[in-house]
N, C-alpha and C positions, 0 to 999 in steps of 0.2 A: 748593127741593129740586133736586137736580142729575139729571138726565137716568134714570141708573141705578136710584134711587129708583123713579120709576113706578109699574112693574108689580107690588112690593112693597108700595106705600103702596095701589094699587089692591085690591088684595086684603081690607085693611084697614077698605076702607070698606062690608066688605057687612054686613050685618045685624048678622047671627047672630053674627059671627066680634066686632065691637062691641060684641053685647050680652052675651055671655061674660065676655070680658075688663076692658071699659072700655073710652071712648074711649084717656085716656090711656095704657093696657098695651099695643093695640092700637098705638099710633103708635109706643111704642116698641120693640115685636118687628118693626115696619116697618121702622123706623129702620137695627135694628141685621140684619135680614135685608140690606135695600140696602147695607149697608157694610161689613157683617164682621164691627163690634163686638161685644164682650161685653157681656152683658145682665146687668146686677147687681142681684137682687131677692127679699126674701124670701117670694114668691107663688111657692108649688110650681104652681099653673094656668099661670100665665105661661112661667114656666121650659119646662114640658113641653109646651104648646104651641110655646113657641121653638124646643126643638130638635126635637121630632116631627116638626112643621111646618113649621118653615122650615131646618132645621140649625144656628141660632144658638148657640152657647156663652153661658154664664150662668154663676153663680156666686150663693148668696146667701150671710148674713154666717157661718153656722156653715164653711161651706167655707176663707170669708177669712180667719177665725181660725183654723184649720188651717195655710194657707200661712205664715202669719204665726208662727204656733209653732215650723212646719218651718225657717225661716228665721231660725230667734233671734232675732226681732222681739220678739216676745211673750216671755214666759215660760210652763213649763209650769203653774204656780199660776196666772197671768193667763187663759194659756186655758180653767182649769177652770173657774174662777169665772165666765170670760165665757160659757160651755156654760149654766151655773148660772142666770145672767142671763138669758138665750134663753131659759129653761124657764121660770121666774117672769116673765119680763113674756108669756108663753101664746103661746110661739112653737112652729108645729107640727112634728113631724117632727123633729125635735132628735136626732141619734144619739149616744148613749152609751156608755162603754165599762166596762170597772170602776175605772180607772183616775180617772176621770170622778166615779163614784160613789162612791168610797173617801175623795176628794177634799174632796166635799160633806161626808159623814157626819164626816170629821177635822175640816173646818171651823166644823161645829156642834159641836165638842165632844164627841162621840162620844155627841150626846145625839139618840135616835127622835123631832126636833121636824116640826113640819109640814112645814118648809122640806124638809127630808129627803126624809118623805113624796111630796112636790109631785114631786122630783125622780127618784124608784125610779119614783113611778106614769111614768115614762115606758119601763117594761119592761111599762107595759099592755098590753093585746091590743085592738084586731086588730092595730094601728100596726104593733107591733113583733111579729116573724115567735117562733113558739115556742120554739122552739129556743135561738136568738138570745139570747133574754132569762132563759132557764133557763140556760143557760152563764154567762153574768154574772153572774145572781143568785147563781150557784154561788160565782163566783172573787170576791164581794164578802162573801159571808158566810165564806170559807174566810182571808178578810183580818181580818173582824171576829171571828174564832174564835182566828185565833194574835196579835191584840192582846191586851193587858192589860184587856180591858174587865171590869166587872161583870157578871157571869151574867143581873142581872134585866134589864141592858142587851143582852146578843145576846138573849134572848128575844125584846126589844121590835122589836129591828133583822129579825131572823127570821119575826116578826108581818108588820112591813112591808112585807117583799119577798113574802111568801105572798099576801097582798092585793093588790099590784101586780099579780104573778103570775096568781091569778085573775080579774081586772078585765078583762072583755070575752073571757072564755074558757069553756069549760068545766072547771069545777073539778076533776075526772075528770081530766080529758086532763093536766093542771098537775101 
């Protein structure tokens, strides 16, 4: 380690701050506190201890597929699907838009399958703020409304998002 390092790597080795994190999270919010680095990780604890704690920048991968979109890297199909990805292998915190959701639900064929399911439920509550997820759910059923779909199919799609919608809320309030 080079001089600078120190009193960053020091900090690292107390207890508490190791038994939180990990050895390894811990050497790495060290690391990149000593040197300025960006901290690339999908551990929201890590991230917000990085920059509360030390001012580090981070980034995890739903961010990098962003940039990556934003910069014609990707494509806008790739990013939806890779969103889609993130949610199915149970990545947390996933932000969605309807853009996102409209995405998914065309992908499946316009059919209420789990997969679908899997992916609305991230307009659950508490994660996601109320409001939030009532405006979506709004501009994704106002999509599945002026599609050509089957009636017993926006029912189905309308089912779903109402469950989503209530999951972790007061049904009242929904």
């Amino acid at each position: 380690c080079s001089s600078d390092l120190g009193p960053a790597l020091g900090e690292y080795e107390r207890a508490d701050v190791r038994t939180t994190l990990g050895a390894a999270a811990a050497s790495t919010v060290a690391a990149a506190s000593g040197t300025g680095i960006l901290v690339y990780s999908d551990d929201l604890a890590l991230r917000l201890v990085a920059r509360n704690g030390n001012k580090v920048q981070s980034l995890w991968s739903q961010t990098l597929l962003q940039d990556l979109r934003d910069k014609g890297i990707i494509s806008p199909d790739e990013y939806h699907q890779a969103v889609a990805q993130l949610i199915e292998f149970g990545f947390h915190f996933v932000s969605v838009n309807q853009a996102d959701l409209v995405w998914v639900i065309r992908d499946s064929a316009w059919t209420p399958s789990s997969r679908v399911a899997k992916i609305l439920a991230t307009l659950a509550g508490p994660d996601c703020a109320l409001n939030d997820a009532v405006n979506v759910a709004l501009d994704v059923l106002h999509e599945i409304w002026a599609d050509p779909v089957p009636h017993a199919k926006k029912i189905a799609f309308l089912d779903l998002m109402i469950q989503a919608l209530v999951t972790g809320r007061n049904g009242t309030a929904v």
